[in-house]
C-alpha positions in Angstrom: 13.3 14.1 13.0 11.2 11.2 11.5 10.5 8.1 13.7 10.1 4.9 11.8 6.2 5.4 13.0 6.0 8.6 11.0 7.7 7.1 8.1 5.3 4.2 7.8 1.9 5.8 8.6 2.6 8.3 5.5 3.5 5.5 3.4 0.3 3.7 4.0 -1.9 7.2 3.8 -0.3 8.4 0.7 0.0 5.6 -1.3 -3.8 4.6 -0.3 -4.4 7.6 -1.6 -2.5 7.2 -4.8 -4.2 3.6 -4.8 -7.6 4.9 -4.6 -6.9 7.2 -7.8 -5.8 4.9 -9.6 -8.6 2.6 -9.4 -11.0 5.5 -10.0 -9.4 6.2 -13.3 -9.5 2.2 -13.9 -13.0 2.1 -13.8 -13.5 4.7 -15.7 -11.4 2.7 -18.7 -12.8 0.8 -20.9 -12.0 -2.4 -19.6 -13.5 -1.6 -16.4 -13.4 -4.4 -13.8 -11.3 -6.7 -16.0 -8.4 -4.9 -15.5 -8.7 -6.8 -11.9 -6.9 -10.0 -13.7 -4.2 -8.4 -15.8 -0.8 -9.1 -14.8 2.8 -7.8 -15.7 3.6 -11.0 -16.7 2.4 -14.8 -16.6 4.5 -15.4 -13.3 3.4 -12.5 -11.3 0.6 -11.8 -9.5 -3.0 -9.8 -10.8 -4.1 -6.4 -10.3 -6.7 -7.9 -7.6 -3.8 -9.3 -5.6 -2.2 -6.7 -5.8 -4.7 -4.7 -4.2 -5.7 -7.4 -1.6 -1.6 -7.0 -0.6 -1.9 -3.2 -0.4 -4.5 -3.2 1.7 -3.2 -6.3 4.3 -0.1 -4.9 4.5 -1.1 -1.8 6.4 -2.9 -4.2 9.2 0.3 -6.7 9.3 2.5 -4.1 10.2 0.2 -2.6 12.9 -0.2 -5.9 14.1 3.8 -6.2 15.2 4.2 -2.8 15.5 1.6 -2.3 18.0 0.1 -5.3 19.0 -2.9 -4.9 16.9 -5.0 -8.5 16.3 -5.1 -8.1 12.3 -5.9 -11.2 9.9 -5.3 -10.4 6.8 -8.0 -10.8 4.1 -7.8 -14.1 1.8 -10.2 -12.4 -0.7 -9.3 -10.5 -3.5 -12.1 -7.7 -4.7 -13.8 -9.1 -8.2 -15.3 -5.3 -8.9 -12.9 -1.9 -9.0 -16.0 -0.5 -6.6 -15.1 -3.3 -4.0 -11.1 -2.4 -4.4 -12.0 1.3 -3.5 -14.4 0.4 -0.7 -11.3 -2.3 0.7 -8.9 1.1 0.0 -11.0 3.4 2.1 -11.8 1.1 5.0 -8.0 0.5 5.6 -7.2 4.1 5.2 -9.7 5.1 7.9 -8.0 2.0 9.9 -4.3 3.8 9.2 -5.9 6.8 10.5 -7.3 5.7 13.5 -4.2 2.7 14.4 -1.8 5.5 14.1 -2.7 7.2 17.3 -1.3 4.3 19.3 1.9 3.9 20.5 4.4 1.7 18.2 7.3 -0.4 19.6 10.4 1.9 20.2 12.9 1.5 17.0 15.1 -0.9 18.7 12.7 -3.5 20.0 13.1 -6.8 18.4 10.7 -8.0 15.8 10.2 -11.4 14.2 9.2 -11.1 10.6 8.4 -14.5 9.6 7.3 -14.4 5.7 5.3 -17.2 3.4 7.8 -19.5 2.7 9.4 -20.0 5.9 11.9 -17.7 6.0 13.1 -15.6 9.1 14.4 -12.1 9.8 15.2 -10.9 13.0 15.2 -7.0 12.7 14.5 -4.0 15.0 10.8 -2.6 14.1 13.2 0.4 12.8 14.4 -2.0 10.7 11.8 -3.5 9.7 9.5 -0.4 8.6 12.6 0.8 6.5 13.7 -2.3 5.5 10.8 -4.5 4.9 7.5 -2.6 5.1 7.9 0.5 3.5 9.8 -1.3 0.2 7.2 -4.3 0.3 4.2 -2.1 -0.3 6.1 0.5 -2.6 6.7 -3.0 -4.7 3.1 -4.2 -4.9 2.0 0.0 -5.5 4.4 0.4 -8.4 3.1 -3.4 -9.8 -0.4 -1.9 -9.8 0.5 1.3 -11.5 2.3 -0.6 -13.3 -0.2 -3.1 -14.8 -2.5 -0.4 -15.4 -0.1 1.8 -17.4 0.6 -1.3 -19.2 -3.1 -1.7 -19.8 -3.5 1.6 -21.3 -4.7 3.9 -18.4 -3.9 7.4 -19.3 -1.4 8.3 -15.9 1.9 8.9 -15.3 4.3 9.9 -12.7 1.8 12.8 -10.9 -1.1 10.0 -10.8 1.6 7.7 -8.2 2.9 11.2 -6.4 0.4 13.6 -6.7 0.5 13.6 -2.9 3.7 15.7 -3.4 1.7 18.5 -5.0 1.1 19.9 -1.1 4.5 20.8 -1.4 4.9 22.8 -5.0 6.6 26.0 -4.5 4.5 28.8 -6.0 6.1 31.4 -8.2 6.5 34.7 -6.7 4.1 37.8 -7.8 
């Protein structure tokens, strides 16, 4: 059976992952680091924020999962070499904070977001309900912006993790 830990460790490690491609085949575009201010669209958010989320998110979620003392980064990267170095140090953080203990699924959490609002979940709730969507948002907006920028990837660039899994045809 999955815990809500398991869940939300393999988000975070796969989609880092899936992260980190992506940004190496950004900078090897033509556009190279400019593709860090593209957007969707004129109200959403850049590529660099987008990255700066993806890799806070990971800490934020330790941080009332497990009692880790996180502060989130306030910086976004201004190269694609800084995005990949941010990716890879939060990945080895994943890697290391998921040996601790997380709060059983029905302790109470707090989630208290930007503009004041307040949940009151379980931390199973919260991992299926707010952290695992939250950062599947801001990964899809970055694949996102760079399809929409011209990158050459598709579907096997987001989920190439799954490839472990391909059934091989019998001899």
């Amino acid at each position: 059976m999955m815990t809500h830990k398991d869940l939300l460790v393999a988000t975070h490690l796969q989609m880092l992952g899936t992260l980190d491609g992506l940004l190496k085949k950004a900078a090897e575009h033509g556009k190279g680091d400019a593709l860090l201010a593209e957007k969707l669209a004129e109200d959403m958010l850049p590529l660099s924020t987008q990255v700066r989320f993806l890799v806070n998110m990971p800490g934020e979620a330790m941080a009332r999962l497990i009692g880790l003392d996180f502060k989130s980064t306030e910086q976004d990267p201004e190269t694609l070499a800084e995005a990949r170095k941010m990716v890879a140090e939060r990945k080895a953080d994943v890697e290391k904070w998921s040996a601790h203990n997380f709060l059983a699924e029905n302790e109470k959490i707090e989630l208290v977001i930007p503009n004041g609002m307040t949940f009151d979940l379980t931390a199973g709730e919260y991992v299926r309900d707010w952290a695992v969507p939250q950062y599947y948002f801001h990964a899809t907006t970055a694949y996102a912006i760079l399809r929409k920028e011209g990158l050459d990837i598709g579907k096997a660039d987001f989920v190439g993790y799954m490839f472990r899994y391909i059934r091989q045809p019998a001899s």
